[in-house]
C-alpha positions in Angstrom: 8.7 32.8 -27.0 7.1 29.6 -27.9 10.7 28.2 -29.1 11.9 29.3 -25.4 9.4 27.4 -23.5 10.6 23.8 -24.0 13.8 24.6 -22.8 12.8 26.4 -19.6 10.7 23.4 -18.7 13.4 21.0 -19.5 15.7 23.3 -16.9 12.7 23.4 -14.4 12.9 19.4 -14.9 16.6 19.4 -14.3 16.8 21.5 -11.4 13.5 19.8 -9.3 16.2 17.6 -7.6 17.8 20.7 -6.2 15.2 22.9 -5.6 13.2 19.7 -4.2 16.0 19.2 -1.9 16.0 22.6 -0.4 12.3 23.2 -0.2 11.5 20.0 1.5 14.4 20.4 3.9 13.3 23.8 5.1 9.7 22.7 5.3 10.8 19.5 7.3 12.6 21.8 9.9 9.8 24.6 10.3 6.8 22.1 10.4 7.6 19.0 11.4 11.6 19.1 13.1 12.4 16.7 10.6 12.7 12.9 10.9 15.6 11.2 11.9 16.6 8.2 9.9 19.4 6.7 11.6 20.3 5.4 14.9 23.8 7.4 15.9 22.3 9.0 18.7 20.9 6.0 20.2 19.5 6.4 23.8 17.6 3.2 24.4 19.5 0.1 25.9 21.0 -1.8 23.1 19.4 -5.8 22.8 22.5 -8.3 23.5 21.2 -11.0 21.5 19.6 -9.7 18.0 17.8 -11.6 15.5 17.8 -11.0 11.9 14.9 -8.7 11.0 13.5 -8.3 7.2 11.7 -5.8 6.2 8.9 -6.5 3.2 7.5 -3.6 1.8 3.4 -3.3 0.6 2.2 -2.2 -2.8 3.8 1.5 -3.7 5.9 0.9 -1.0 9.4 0.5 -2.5 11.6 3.4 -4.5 11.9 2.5 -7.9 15.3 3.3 -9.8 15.0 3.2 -13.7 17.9 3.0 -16.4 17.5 4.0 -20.5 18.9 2.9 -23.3 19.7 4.7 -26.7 16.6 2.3 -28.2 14.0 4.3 -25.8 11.5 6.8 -28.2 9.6 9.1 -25.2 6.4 10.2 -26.0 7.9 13.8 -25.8 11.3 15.5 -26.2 11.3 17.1 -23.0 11.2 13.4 -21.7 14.8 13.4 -22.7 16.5 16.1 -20.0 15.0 13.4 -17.3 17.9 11.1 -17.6 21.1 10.4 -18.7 21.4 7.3 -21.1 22.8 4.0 -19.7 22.8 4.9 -16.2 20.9 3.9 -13.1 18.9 6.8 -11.1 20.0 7.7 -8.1 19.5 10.0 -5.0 16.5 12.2 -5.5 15.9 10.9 -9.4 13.6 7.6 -9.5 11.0 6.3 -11.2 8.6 5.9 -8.2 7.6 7.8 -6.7 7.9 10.4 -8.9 8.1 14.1 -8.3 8.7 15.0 -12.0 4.7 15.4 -12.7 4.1 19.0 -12.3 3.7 19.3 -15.9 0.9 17.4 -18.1 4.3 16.7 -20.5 6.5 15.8 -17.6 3.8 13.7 -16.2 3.0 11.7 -19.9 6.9 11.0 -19.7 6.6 9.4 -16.0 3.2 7.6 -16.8 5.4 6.0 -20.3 8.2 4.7 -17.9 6.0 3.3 -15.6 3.1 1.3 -17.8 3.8 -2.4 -18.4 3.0 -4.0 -21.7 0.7 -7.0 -21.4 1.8 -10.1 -23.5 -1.0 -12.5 -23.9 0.6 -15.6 -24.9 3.0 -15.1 -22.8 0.7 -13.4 -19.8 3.8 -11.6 -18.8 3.5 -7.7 -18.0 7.1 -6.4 -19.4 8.5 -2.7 -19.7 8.4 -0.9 -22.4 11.6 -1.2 -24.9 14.2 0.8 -23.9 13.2 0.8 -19.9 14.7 -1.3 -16.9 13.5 -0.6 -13.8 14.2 -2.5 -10.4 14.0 -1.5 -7.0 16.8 0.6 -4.9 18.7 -1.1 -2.4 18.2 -4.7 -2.2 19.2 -6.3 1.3 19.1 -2.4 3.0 16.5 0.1 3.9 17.5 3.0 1.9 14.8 2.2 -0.7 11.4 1.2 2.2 12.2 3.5 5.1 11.4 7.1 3.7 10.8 7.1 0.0 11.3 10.7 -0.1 14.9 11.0 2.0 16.3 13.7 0.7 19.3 14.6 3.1 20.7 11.6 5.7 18.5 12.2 8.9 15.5 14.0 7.1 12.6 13.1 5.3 8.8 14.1 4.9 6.5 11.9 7.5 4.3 12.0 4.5 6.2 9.5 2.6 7.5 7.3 5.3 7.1 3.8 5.4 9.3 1.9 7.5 11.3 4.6 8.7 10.1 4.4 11.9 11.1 0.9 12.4 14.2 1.6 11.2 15.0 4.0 13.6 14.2 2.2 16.6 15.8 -0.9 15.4 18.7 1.4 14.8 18.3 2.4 18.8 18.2 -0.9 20.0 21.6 -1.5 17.9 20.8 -3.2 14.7 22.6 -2.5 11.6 22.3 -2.5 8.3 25.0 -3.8 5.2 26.7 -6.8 4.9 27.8 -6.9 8.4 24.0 -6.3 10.0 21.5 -8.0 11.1 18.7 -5.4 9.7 17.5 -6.0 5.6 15.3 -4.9 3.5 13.2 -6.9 0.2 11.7 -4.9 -2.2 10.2 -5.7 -4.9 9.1 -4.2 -7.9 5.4 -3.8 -7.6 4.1 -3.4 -11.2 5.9 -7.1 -12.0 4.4 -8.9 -9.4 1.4 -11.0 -11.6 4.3 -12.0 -13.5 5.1 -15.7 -12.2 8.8 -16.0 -13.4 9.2 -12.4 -10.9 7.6 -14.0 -8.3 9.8 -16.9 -8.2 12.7 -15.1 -9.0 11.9 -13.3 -6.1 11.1 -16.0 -3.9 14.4 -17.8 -4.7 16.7 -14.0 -3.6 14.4 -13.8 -0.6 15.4 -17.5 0.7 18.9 -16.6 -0.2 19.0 -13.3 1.8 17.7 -14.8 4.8 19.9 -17.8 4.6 23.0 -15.6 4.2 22.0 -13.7 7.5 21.4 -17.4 9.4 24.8 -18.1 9.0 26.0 -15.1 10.6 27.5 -16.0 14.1 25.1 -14.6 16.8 26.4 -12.7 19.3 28.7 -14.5 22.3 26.7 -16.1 25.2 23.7 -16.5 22.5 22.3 -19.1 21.0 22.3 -20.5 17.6 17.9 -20.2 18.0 19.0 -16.3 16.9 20.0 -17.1 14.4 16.4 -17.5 13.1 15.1 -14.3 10.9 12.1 -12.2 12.1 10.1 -11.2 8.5 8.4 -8.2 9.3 5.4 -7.1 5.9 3.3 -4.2 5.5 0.2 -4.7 3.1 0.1 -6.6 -0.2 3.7 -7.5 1.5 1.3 -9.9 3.4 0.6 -11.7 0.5 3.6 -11.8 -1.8 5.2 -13.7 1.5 2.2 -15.7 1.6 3.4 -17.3 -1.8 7.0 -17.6 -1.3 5.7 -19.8 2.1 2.9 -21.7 -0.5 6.4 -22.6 -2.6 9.2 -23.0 0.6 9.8 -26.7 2.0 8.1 -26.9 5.2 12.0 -27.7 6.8 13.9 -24.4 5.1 10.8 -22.6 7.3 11.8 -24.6 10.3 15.5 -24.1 10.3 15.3 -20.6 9.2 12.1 -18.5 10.4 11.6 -17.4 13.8 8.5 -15.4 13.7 6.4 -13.9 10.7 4.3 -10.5 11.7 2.0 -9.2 8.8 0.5 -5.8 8.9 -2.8 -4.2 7.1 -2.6 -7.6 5.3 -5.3 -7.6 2.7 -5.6 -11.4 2.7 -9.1 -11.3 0.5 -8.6 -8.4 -1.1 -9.4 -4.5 -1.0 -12.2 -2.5 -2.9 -10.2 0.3 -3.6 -7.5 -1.7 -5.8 -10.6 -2.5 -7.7 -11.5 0.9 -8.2 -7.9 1.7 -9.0 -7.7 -0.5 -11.6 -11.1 0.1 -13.4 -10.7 4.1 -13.5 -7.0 5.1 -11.8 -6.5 7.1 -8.7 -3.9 10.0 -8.4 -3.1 9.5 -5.0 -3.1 12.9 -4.4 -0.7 14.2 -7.4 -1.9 16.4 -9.6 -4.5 15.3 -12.4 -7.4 13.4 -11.8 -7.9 10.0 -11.6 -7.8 8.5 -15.1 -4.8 10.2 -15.9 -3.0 7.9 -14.0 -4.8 4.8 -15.5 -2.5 3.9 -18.0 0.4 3.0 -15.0 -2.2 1.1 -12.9 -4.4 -0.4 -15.8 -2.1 -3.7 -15.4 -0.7 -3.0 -11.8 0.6 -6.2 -11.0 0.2 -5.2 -7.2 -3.7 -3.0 -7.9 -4.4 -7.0 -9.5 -3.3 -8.9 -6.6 -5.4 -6.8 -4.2 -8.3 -7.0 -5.7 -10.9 -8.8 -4.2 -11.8 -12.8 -5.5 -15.5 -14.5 -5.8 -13.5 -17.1 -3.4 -14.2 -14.8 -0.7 -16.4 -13.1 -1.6 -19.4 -14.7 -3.3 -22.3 -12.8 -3.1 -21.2 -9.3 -2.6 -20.9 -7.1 -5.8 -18.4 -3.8 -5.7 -19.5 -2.1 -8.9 -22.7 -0.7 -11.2 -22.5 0.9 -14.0 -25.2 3.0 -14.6 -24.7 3.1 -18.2 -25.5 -0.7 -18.3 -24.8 -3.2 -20.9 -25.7 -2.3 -24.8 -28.1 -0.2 -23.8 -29.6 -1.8 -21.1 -30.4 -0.8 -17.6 -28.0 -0.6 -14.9 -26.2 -3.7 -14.1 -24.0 -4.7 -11.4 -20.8 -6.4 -10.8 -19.5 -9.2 -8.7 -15.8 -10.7 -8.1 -16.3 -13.6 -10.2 -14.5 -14.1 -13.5 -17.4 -13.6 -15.9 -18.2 -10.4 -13.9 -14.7 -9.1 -14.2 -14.7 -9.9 -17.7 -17.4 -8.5 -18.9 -17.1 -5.3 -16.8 -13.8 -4.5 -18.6 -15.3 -5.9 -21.7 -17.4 -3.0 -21.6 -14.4 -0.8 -21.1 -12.6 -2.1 -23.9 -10.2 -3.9 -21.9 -8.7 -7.6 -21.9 -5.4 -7.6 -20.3 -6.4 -6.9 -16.8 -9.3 -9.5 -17.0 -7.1 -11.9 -18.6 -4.3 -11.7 -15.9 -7.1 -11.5 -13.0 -8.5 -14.8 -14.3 -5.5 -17.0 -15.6 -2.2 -15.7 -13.0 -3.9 -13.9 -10.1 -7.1 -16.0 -9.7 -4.7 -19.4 -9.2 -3.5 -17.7 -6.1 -5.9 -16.6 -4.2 -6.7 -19.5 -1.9 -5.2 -17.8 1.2 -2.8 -21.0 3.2 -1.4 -20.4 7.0 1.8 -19.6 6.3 3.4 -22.2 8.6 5.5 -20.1 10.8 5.0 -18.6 13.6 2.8 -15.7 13.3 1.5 -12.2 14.5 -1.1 -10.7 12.4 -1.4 -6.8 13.6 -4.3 -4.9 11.3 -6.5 -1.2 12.5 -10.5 -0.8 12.4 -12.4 2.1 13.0 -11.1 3.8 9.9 -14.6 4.6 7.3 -13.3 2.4 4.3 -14.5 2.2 0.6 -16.9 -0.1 -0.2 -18.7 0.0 -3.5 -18.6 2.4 -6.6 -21.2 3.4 -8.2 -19.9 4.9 -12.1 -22.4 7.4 -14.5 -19.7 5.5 -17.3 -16.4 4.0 -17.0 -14.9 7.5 -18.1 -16.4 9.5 -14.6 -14.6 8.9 -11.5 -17.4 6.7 -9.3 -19.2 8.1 -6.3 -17.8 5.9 -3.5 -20.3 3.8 -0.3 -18.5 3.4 2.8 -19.0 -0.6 4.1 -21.6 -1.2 7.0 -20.8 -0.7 10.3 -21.0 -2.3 13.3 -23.5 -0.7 16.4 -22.3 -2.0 19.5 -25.7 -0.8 21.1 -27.3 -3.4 19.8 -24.5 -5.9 18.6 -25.7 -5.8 15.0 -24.2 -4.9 12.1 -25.9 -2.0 10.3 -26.5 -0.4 6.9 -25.9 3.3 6.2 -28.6 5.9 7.6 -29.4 5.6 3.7 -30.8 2.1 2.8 -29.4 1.7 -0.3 -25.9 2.5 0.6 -26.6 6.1 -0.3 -24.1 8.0 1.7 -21.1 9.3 -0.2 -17.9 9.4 1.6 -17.1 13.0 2.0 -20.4 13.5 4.9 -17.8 13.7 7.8 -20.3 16.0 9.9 -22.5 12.2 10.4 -22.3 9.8 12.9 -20.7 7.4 10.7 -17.2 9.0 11.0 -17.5 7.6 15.2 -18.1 4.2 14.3 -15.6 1.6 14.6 -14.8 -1.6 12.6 -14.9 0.4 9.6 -10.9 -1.3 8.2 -8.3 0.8 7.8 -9.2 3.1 5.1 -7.9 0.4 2.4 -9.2 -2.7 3.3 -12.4 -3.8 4.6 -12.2 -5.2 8.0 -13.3 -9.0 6.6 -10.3 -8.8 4.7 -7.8 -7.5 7.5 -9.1 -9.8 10.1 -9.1 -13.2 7.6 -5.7 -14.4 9.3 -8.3 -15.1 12.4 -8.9 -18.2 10.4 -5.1 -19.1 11.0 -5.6 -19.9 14.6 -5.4 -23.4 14.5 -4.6 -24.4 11.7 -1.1 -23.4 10.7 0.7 -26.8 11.2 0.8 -26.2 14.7 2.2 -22.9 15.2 0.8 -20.0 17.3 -1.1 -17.1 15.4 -1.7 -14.2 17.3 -3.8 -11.4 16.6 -3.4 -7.8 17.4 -5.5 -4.7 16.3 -4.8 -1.1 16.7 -8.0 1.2 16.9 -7.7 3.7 14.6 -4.8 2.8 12.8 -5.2 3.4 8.7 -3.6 1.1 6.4 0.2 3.1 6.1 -0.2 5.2 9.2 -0.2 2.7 11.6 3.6 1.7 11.1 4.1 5.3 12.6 1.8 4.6 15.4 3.3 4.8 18.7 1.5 2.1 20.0 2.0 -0.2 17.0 5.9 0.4 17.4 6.1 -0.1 21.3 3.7 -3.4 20.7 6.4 -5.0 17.9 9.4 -3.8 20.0 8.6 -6.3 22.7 8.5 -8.6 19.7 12.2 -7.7 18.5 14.0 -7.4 22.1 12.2 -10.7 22.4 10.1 -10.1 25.4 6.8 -11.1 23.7 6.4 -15.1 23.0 3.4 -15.7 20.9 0.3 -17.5 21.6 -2.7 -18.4 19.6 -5.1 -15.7 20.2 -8.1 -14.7 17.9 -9.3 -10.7 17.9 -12.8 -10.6 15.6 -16.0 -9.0 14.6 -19.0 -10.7 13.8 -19.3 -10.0 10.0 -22.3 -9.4 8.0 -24.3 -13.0 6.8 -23.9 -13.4 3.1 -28.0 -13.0 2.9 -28.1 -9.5 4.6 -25.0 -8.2 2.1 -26.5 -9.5 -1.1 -29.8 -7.6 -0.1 -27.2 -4.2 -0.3 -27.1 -5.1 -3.8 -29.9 -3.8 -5.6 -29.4 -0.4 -5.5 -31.7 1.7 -7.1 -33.1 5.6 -6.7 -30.6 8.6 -6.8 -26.8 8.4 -6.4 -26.9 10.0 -2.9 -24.9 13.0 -4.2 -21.2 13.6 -4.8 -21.0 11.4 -7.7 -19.4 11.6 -10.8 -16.7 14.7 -11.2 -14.2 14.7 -8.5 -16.6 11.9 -6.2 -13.8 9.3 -6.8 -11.3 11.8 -4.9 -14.0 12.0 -1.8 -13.1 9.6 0.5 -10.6 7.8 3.0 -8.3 6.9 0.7 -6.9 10.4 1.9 -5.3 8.9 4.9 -4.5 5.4 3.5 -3.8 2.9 0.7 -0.2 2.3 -0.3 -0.2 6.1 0.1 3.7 6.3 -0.1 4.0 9.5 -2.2 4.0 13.2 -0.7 0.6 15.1 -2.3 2.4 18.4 -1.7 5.6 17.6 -3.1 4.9 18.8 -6.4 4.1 22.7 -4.6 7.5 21.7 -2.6 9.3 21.4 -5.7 8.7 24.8 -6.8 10.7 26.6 -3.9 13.7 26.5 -2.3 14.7 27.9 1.2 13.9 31.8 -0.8 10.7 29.8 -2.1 9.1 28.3 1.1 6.2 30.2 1.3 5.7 29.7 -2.6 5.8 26.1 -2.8 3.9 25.5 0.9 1.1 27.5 -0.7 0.8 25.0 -4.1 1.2 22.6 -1.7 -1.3 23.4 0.7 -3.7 23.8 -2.4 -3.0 19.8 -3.5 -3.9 19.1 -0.2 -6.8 21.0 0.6 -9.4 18.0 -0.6 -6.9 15.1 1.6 -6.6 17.1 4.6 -10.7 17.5 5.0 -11.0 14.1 4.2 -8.5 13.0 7.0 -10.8 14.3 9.4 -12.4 11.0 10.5 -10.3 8.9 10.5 -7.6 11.3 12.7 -10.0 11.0 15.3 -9.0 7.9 16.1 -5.0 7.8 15.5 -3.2 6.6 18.0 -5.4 4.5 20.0 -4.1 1.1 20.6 -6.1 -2.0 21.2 -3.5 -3.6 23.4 -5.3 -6.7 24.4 -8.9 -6.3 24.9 -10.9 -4.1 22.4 -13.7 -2.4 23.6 -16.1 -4.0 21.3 -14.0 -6.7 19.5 -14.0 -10.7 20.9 -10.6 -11.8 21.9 -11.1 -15.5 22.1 -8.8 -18.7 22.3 -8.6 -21.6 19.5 
């Protein structure tokens, strides 16, 4: 019996693509009527003269394809029914996101493919021997629309990203290929602290653009459409960020039309910083730290986190257990802090490419180019993490909110931050400017500071009430505000949408925390909290009980499924209250202002 095991999990393994496939499709059907992803039944009036639209992708938010060679040693044998050598996955096989982890074995193989190696001369993150990995489809959509498309025309909401996007732009007759004027640029997330990537990746991007500039725009249209619309989603913000800090202010000129970032963490999120100290799951099965060893060095996790150049006197961690012994100490953005608090975890690699490649390129620059900066509030977001020890999963603080009573922004009921996400039955779950369940609204709303000051072009600002960091780009109003932008009805303006943010004196009085933990710490507390309807949150929590069933199966796999998500779905509760509102011009509490 024991000699018969290995071999039915290696055919379980072998036949998830298949069963996966059959599952999902019926599930999409019953539940959700499935979601088209392609434009052949287009009933919306087709747009004469199209620009060229790209499509940048946020942290998680790109399939990853992987290919192995002969040299690879897995850390199990079973790893070895999960692909064939010397070829390229394909179709439902990838790297990311994975849906081969419903085993602690199966898993361990995953979490081997996917952790980089840090070298420190070098302070290059690399695969491990034997690995390539790059991302699927360069120049389409195939690999950022719905990361878990299993049949053409049907995929999971769950795992969308910009599918919905897609399809519209399919609607208003764009295509994709050689011949289209629709593309895709994804990147491989884990690589991005790697300089040589980044420039690499700069360099294709320029290239890809360039090559749909010279196609001839359509007769009776200018050469202006030529121009390219770049369209990002999250730390996609960012990453285009530094191909602008390294582009010729003329190639942007001659080439860009309009830039529009959305959920842009331009100073960084709290939750990346949590990731990367103890791991998050995202919802798969396992806790927390299991997944550390992918994330520990994260190129993308790095890049979000948040920098003392932002934010100087606010501290996002305390360890309870202290320092040697000591009482409990907490921990700031700056490089000291960051090095010692991974000091203490036995760590150097992260700190080491926080501080020498990430550090260098966090001043945040105006892009240049004309820009619309789109971003939700009113969604509770993670704040600060409080850990018994570095090996618990931290009991998470929600950020202040704002009372529009009395125009002030306001601590917790609980004045020392004592309220553990998770207490959805409070008043807290009603109040807006909360971010987007990701990133902290200072962080979203930072391209305010654009308006202005970017060489002259217009920056304008849009927020969407309610929208959480991924969700939004399936928000109705989020998709009928940026199709004005692409059938060109919209011209931008420079127009500033903010909140009056805390005073560096009143958050470093948050600081010094002390009494009980509020409750829900420790355990499972790092799985309490918004990051149930947010984050680069691009893989399908029940796709693992999916996997199980076929059409004969449904039932089966909907009720492992339903059990993965029992946690996510009562911690969706707040912020669902709020999908779906859109801030079109005026918010109700927010300042739209001019320059």
């Amino acid at each position: 019996r024991q000699t018969a095991i290995p071999r039915v999990l290696a055919a379980m393994t072998r036949l998830t693509g298949t069963v996966y496939l059959l599952g999902v499709l019926c599930v999409a059907i019953v539940v959700t009527g499935g979601t088209p992803v392609s434009g052949d039944d287009a009933k919306d009036a087709k747009v004469e003269c199209k620009r060229p639209i790209v499509l940048i992708p946020g942290l998680g938010g790109s399939v990853l394809d992987f290919k192995v060679s002969a040299s690879y040693t897995p850390p199990h044998d079973i790893c070895k029914k999960m692909y064939t050598v010397g070829e390229w996955s394909s179709g439902l096989q990838r790297l990311w996101p994975g849906i081969e982890d419903l085993l602690p074995e199966i898993r361990d193989c995953w979490i081997d493919m996917m952790e980089l190696r840090f070298n420190a001369t070098t302070l290059l993150s690399e695969d491990i021997a034997g690995v390539e990995v790059r991302p699927r489809d360069w120049g389409g959509v195939n690999g950022i629309a719905n990361l878990m498309k299993i049949a053409k025309g049907w995929g999971p909401e769950q795992s969308s990203v910009y599918e919905k996007t897609v399809d519209m732009l399919y609607e208003m007759g764009w295509q994709t290929g050689d011949a289209g004027l629709l593309a895709g640029a994804p990147y491989d997330f884990r690589k991005v602290a790697n300089d040589p990537y980044m420039q690499a990746y700069a360099t294709r991007l320029r290239a890809l653009i360039e090559a749909k500039f010279a196609m001839a725009p359509a007769a009776g249209c200018g050469d202006e459409f030529r121009q390219a619309i770049v369209v990002t989603h999250s730390l996609g913000g960012p990453v285009f960020e530094y191909v602008m800090k390294h582009t010729a202010q003329a190639w942007k000129d001659r080439y860009l039309h309009l830039l529009v970032t959305v959920s842009s963490p331009w100073t960084g999120s709290a939750k990346a910083f949590r990731s990367m100290l103890s791991g998050d799951s995202e919802g798969l099965p396992g806790s927390n730290i299991d997944y550390l060893p992918a994330e520990r060095v994260m190129g993308g996790l790095l890049w979000m986190s948040p920098f003392w150049r932002y934010w100087p006197q606010k501290d996002f961690v305390r360890l309870d257990a202290g320092l040697d012994g000591a009482a409990a100490h907490s921990f700031g953005t700056s490089k000291e802090d960051y090095a010692q608090l991974f000091a203490v975890a036995g760590r150097t690699a992260a700190p080491a490419i926080l501080n020498e490649v990430i550090y260098p390129r966090t001043e945040v620059v105006a892009p240049g180019v004309p820009m619309v900066c789109v971003h939700g509030t009113g969604v509770p977001t993670e704040y600060f993490f409080v850990y018994k020890d570095l090996k618990h999963d931290p009991t998470i603080y929600r950020e202040p909110f704002y009372d529009p009573t009395t125009a002030a922004w306001v601590e917790p009921p609980n004045a020392a931050l004592k309220m553990p996400l998770g207490w959805f039955d409070s008043k807290m779950k009603d109040d807006p400017h909360q971010g987007d369940g990701t990133v902290p609204l200072r962080s979203l709303q930072y391209c305010n500071n654009f308006v202005g000051d970017n060489g002259g072009k217009p920056v304008y600002v849009h927020t969407v009430k309610g929208g959480d960091h991924l969700g939004i780009l399936r928000n109705d109003g989020y998709l009928q505000f940026t199709k004005a932008i692409y059938a060109g009805s919209f011209q931008a303006t420079d127009r500033r949408v903010s909140v009056p943010l805390p005073t560096k004196a009143w958050l470093s009085s948050l600081t010094a925390l002390d009494g009980d933990d509020g409750g829900g710490g420790g355990g499972d507390g790092g799985n309490e909290g918004p990051d149930a309807v947010s984050g680069d949150d691009h893989t399908v929590a029940w796709a693992a009980g999916l996997a199980v069933g076929g059409c004969a199966c449904v039932a089966l796999g909907m009720a492992v499924g339903a059990a993965l998500m029992k946690r996510r779905v009562e911690r969706t509760r707040a912020s669902s209250l709020h999908e779906g509102l859109l801030d079109h011009h005026q918010p109700v509490v927010e300042v739209a202002t001019g320059p």
